[in-house]
Backbone as a printed PyTorch tensor [residue, N CA C, xyz], in Angstrom:
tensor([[[ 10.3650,   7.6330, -18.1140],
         [ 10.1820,   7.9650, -16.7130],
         [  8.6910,   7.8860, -16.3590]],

        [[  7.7480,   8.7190, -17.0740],
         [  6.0420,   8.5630, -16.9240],
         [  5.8730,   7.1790, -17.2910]],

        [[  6.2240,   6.1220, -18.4510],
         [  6.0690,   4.7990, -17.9650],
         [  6.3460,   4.0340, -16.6300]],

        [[  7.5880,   4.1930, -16.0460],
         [  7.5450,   3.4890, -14.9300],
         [  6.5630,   4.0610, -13.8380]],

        [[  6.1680,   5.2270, -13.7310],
         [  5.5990,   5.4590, -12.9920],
         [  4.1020,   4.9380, -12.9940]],

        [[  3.7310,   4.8710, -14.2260],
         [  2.2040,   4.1010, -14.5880],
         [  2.3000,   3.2030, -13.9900]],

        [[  3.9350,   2.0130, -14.2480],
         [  3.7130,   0.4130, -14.2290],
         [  3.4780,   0.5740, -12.6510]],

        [[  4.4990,   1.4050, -11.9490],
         [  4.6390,   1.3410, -10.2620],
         [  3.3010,   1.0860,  -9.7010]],

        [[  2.4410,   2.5850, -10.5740],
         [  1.0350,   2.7570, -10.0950],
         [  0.0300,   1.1900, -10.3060]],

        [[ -0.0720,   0.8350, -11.6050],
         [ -0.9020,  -0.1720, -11.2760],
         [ -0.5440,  -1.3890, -10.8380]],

        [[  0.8310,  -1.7390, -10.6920],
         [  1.3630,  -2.6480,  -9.4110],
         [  0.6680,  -2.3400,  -8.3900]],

        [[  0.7500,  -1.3370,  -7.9610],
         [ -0.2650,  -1.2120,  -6.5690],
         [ -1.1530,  -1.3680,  -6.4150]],

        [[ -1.5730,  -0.6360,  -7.6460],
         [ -3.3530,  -0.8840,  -7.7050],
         [ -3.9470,  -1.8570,  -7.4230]],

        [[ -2.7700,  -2.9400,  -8.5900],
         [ -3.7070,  -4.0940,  -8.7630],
         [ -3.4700,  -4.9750,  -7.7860]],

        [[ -2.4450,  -4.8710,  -6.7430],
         [ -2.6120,  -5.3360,  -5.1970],
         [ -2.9380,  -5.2910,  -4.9150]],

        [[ -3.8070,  -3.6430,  -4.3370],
         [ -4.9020,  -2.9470,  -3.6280],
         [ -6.0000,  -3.7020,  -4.0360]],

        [[ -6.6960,  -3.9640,  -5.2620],
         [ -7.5910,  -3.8680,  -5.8070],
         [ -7.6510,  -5.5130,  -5.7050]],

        [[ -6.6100,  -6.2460,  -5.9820],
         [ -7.1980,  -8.1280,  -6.0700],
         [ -6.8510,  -9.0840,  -4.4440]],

        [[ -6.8760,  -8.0110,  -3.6730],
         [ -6.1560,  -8.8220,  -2.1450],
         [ -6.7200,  -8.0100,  -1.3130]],

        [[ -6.0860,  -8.5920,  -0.3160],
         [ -6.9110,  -7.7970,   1.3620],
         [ -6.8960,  -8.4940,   2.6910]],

        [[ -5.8230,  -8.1870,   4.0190],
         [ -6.1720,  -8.7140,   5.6220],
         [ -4.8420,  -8.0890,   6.4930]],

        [[ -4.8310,  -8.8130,   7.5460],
         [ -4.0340,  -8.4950,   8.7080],
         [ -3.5610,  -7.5320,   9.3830]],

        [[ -3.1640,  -7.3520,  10.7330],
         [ -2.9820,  -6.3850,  11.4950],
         [ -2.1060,  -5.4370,  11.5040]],

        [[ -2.3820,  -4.3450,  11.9060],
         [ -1.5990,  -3.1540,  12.2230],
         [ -2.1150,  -2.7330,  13.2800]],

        [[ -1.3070,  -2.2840,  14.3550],
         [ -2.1390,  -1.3140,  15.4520],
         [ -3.1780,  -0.5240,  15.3050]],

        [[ -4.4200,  -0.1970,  16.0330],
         [ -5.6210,   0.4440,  15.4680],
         [ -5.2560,   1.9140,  16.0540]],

        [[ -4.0940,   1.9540,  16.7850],
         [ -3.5240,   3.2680,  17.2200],
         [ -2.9730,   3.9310,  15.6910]],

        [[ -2.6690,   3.3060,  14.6600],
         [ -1.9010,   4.1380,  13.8880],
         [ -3.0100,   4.2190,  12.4960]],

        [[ -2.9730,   6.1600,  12.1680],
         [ -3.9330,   6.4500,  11.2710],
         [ -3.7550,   5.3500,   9.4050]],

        [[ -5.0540,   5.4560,   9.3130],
         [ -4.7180,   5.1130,   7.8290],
         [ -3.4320,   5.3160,   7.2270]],

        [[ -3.3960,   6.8200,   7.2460],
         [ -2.3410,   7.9460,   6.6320],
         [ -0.6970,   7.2390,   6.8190]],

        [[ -0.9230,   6.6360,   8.0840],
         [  0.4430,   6.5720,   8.7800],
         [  0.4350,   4.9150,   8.1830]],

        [[ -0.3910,   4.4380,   8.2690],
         [ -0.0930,   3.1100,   7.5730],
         [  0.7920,   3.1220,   6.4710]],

        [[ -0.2920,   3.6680,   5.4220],
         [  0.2320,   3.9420,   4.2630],
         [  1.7140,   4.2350,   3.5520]],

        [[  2.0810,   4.8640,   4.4450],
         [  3.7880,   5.6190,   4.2230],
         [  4.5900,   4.3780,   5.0060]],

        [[  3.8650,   3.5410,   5.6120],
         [  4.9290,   2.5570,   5.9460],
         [  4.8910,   1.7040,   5.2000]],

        [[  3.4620,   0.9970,   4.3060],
         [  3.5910,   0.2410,   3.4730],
         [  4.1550,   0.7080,   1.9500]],

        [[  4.6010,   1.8590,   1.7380],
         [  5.2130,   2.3390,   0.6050],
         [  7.1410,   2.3940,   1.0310]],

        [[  7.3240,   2.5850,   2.3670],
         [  8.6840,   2.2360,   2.8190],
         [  8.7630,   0.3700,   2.5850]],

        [[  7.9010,  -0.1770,   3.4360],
         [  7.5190,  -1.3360,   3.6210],
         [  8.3350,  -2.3410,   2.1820]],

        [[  7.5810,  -1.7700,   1.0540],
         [  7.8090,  -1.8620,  -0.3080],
         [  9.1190,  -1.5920,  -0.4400]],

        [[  9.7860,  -0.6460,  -0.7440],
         [ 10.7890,  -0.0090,  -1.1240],
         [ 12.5180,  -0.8110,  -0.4070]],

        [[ 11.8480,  -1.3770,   0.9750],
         [ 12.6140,  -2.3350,   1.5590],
         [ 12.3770,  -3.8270,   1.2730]],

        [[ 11.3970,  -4.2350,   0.6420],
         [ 11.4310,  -5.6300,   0.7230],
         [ 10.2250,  -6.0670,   1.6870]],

        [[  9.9550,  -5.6070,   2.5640],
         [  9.3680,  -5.9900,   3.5070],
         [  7.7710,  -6.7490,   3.2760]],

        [[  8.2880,  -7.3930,   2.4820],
         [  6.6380,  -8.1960,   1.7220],
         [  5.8460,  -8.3670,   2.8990]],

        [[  6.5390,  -9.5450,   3.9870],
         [  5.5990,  -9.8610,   4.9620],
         [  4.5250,  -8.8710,   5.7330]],

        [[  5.7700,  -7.5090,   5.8500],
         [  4.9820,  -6.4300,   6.4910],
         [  3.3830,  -6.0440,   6.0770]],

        [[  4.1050,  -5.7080,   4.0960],
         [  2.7700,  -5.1440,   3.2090],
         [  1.4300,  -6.8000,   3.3400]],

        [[  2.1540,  -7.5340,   3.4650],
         [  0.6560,  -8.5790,   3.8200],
         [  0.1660,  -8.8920,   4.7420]],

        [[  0.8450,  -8.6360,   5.9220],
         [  0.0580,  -8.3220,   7.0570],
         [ -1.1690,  -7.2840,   7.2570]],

        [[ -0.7220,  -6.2250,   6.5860],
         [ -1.9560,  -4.9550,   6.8240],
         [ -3.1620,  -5.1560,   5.3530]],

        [[ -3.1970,  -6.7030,   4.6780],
         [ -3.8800,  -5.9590,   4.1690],
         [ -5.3090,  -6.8850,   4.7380]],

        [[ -6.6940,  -6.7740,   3.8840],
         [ -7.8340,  -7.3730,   4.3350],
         [ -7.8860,  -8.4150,   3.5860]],

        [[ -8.2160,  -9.5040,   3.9790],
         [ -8.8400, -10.6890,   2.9270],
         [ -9.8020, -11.4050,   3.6750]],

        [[-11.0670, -10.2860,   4.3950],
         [-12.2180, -10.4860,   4.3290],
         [-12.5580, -11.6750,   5.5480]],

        [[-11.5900, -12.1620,   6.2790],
         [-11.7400, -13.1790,   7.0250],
         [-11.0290, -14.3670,   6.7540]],

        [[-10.7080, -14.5320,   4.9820],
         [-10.0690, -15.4730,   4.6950],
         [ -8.6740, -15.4780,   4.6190]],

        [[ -8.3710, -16.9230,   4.3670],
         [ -6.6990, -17.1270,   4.9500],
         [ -6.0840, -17.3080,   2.9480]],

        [[ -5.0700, -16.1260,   2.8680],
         [ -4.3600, -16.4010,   1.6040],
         [ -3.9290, -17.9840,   1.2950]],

        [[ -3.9670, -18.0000,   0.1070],
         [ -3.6960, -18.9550,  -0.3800],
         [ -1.9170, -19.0460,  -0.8880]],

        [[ -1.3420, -20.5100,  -0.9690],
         [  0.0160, -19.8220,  -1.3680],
         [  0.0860, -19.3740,  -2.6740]],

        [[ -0.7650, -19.5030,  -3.5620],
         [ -0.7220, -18.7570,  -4.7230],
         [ -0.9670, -17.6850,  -4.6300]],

        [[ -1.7020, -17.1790,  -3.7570],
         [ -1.7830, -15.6730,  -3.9390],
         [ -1.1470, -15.4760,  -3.0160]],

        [[ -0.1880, -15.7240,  -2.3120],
         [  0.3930, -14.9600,  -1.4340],
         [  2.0460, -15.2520,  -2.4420]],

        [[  1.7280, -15.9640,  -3.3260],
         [  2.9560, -16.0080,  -4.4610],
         [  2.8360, -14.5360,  -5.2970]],

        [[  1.5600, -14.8540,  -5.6250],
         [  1.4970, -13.4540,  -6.9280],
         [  1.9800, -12.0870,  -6.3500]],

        [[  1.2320, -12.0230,  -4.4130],
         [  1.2040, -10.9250,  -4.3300],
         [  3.1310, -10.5970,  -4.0210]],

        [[  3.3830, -11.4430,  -3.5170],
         [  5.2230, -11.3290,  -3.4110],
         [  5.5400, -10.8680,  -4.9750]],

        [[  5.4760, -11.5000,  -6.0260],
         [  5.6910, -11.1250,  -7.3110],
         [  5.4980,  -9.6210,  -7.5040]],

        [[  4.3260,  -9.0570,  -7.3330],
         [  3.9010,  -7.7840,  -7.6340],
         [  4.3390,  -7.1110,  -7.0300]],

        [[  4.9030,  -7.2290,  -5.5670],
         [  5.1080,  -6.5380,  -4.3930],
         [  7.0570,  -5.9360,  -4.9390]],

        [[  7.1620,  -7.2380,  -5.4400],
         [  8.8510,  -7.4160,  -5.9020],
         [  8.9590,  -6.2600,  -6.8500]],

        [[  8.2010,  -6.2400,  -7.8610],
         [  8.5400,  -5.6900,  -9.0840],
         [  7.9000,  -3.8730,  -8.7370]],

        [[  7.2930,  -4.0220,  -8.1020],
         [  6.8050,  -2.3060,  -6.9680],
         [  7.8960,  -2.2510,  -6.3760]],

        [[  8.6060,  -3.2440,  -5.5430],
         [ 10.3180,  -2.5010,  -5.3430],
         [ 11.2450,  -2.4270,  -6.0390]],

        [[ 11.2290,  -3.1470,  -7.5850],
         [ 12.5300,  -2.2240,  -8.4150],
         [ 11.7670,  -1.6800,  -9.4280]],

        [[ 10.8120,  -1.0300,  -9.1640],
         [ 10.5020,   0.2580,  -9.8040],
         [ 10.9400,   1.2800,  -8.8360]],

        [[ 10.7300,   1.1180,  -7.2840],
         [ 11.0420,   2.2580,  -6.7610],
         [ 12.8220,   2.4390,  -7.0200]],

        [[ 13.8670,   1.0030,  -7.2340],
         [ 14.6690,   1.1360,  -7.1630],
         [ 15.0980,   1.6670,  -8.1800]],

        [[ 14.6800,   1.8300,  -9.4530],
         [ 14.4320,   2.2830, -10.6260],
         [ 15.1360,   4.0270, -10.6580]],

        [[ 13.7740,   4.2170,  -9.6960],
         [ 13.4550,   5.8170,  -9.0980],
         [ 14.9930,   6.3570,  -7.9550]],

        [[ 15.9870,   5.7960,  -7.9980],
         [ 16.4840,   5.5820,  -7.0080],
         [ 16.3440,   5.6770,  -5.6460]],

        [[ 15.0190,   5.3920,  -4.9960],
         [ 14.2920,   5.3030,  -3.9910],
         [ 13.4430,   5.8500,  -3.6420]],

        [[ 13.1560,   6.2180,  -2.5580],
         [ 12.1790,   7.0960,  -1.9540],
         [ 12.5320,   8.4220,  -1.6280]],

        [[ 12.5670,   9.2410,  -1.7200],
         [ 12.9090,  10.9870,  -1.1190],
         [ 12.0560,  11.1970,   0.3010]],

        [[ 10.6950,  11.7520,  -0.1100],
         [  9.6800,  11.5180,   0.4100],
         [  8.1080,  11.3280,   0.4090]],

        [[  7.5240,  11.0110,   1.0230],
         [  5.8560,  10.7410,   1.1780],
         [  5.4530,  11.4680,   2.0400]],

        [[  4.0900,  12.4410,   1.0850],
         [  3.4670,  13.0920,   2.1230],
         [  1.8240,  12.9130,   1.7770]],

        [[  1.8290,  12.9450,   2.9740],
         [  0.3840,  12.2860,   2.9080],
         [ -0.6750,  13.9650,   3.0410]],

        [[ -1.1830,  14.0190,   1.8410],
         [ -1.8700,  14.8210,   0.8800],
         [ -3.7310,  14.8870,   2.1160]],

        [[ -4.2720,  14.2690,   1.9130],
         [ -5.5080,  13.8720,   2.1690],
         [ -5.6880,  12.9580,   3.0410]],

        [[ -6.1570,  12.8730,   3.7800],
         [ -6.9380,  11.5980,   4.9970],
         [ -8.3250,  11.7420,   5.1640]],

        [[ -9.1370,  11.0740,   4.6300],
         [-10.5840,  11.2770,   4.6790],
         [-11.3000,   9.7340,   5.6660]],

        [[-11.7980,  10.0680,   6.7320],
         [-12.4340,   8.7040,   7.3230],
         [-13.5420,   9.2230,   7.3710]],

        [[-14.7700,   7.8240,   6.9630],
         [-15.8630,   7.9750,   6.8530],
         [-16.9590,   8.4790,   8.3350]],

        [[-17.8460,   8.7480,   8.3790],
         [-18.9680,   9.2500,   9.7570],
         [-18.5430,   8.5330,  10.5510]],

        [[-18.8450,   6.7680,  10.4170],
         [-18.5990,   6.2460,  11.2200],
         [-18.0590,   5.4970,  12.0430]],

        [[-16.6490,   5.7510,  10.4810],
         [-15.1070,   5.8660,  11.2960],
         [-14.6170,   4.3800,  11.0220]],

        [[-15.2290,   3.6920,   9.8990],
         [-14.6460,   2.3480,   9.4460],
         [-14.0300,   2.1780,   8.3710]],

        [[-14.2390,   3.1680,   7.2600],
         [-13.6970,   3.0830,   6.1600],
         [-12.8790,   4.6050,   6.0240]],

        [[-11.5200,   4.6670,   5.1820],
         [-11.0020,   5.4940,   4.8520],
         [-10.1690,   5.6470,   3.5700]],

        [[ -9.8070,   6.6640,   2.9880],
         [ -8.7990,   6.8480,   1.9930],
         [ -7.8740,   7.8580,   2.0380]],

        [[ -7.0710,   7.3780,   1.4380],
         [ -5.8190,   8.0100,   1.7810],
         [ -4.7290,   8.5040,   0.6510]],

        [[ -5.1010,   9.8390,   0.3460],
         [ -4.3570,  10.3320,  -1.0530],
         [ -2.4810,  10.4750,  -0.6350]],

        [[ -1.5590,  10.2130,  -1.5270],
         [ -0.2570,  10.5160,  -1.0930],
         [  0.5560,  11.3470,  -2.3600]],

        [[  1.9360,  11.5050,  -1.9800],
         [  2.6840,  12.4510,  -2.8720],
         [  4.2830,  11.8380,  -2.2440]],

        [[  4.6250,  10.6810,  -3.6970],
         [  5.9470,  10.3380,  -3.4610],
         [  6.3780,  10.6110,  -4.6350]],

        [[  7.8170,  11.0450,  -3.5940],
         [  8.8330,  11.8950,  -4.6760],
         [  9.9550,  11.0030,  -4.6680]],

        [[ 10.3010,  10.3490,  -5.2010],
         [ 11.8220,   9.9850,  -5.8570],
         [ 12.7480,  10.5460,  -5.7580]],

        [[ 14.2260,   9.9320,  -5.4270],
         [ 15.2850,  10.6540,  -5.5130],
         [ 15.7330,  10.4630,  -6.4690]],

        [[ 14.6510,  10.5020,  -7.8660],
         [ 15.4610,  10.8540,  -9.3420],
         [ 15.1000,  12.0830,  -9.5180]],

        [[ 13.4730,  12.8920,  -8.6360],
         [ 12.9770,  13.0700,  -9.1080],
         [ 11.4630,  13.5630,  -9.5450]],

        [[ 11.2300,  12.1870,  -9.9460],
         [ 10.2090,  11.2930, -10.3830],
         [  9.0450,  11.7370,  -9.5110]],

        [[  7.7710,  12.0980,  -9.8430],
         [  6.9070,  12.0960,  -8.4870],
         [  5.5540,  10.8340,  -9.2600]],

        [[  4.7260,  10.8430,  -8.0030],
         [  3.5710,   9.8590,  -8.1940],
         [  2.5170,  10.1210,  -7.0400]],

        [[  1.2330,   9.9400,  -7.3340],
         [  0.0960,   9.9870,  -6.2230],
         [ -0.5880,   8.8940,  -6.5990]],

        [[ -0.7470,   8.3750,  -5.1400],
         [ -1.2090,   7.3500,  -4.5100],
         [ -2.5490,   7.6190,  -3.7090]],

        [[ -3.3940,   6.2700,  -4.0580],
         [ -4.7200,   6.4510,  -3.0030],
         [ -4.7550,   5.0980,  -2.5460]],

        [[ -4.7860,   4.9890,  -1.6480],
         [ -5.2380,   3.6690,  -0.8250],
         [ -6.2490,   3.7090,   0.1530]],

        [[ -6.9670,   2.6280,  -0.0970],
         [ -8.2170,   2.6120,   0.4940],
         [ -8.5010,   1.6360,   1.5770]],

        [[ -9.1510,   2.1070,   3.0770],
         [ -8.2550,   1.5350,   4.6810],
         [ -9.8760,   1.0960,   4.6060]],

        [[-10.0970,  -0.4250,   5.7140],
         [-11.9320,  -0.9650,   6.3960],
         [-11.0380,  -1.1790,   7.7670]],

        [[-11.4960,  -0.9330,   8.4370],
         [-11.7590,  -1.4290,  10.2950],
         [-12.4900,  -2.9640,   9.9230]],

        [[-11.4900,  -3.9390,  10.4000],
         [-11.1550,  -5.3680,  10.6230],
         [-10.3870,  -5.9020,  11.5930]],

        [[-11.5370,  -6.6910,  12.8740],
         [-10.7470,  -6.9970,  14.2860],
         [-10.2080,  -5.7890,  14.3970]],

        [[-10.9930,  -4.7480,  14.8140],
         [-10.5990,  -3.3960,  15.5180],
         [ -9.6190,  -2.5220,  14.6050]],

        [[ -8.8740,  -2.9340,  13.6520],
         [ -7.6060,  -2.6980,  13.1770],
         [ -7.9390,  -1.8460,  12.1900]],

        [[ -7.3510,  -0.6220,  11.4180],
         [ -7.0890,  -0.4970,  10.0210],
         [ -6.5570,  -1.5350,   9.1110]],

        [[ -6.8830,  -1.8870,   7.8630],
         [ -6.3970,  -2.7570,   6.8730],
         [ -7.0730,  -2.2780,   5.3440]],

        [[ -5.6630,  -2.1750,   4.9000],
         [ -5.6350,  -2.0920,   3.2290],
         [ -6.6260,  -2.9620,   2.7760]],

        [[ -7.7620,  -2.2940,   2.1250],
         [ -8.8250,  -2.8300,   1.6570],
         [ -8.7980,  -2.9910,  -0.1590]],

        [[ -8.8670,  -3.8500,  -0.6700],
         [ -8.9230,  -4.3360,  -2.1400],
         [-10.5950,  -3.9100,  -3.1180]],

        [[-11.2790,  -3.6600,  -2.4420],
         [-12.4770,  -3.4200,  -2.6610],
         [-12.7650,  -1.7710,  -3.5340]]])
């Protein structure tokens, strides 16, 4: 059970951490992002999770917009694993002075169960919040 939860975790991570672009309303907090791109996940909704994230100005490539579907896939049958989602609560919301960068601690619980905390880290891009890899 603490294995899958590692693998879940650095699936994400290493999304978070090797990618980054596109929009989300600049009306909706980091916080609130977040819990949609962890539903987002849990449904399939690849296109969604690559829309919000940053890639700096640049346009994905189809290889990486291959890998990140791959990683994105295998982050949803881990959650399916977990037999889904229960709930997400968003723990922490910290935005910086001057209101461009943020992070965002979480607390998902499984309906096995299972719990896990999450940090994702938000940049202001074209006005927007976006999942930053950095």
């Amino acid at each position: 059970m603490k294995k899958l939860s590692v693998i879940l975790s650095l699936v994400i991570t290493s999304f978070l951490f090797f990618y980054t672009s596109c929009g989300t309303s600049s009306s909706s907090s980091p916080g609130d992002i977040s819990v949609k791109i962890m539903k987002d996940i849990e449904k399939g909704n690849i296109d969604a999770v690559i829309a919000v994230l940053s890639t700096n100005g640049k346009e994905l490539s189809d290889e990486d917009t291959a890998k990140l579907t791959a990683m994105l896939q295998m982050g949803q049958e881990e959650i399916k694993k977990k037999d889904g989602i229960k709930t997400i609560e968003v723990i922490e919301e910290d935005i910086n002075e001057a209101g461009d960068i943020a992070k965002v601690k979480m607390k998902i619980v499984y309906s096995n169960g299972a719990e896990d905390t999450e940090t994702h880290k938000f940049v202001i891009e074209d006005g927007k919040w976006k999942l930053s890899m950095k």
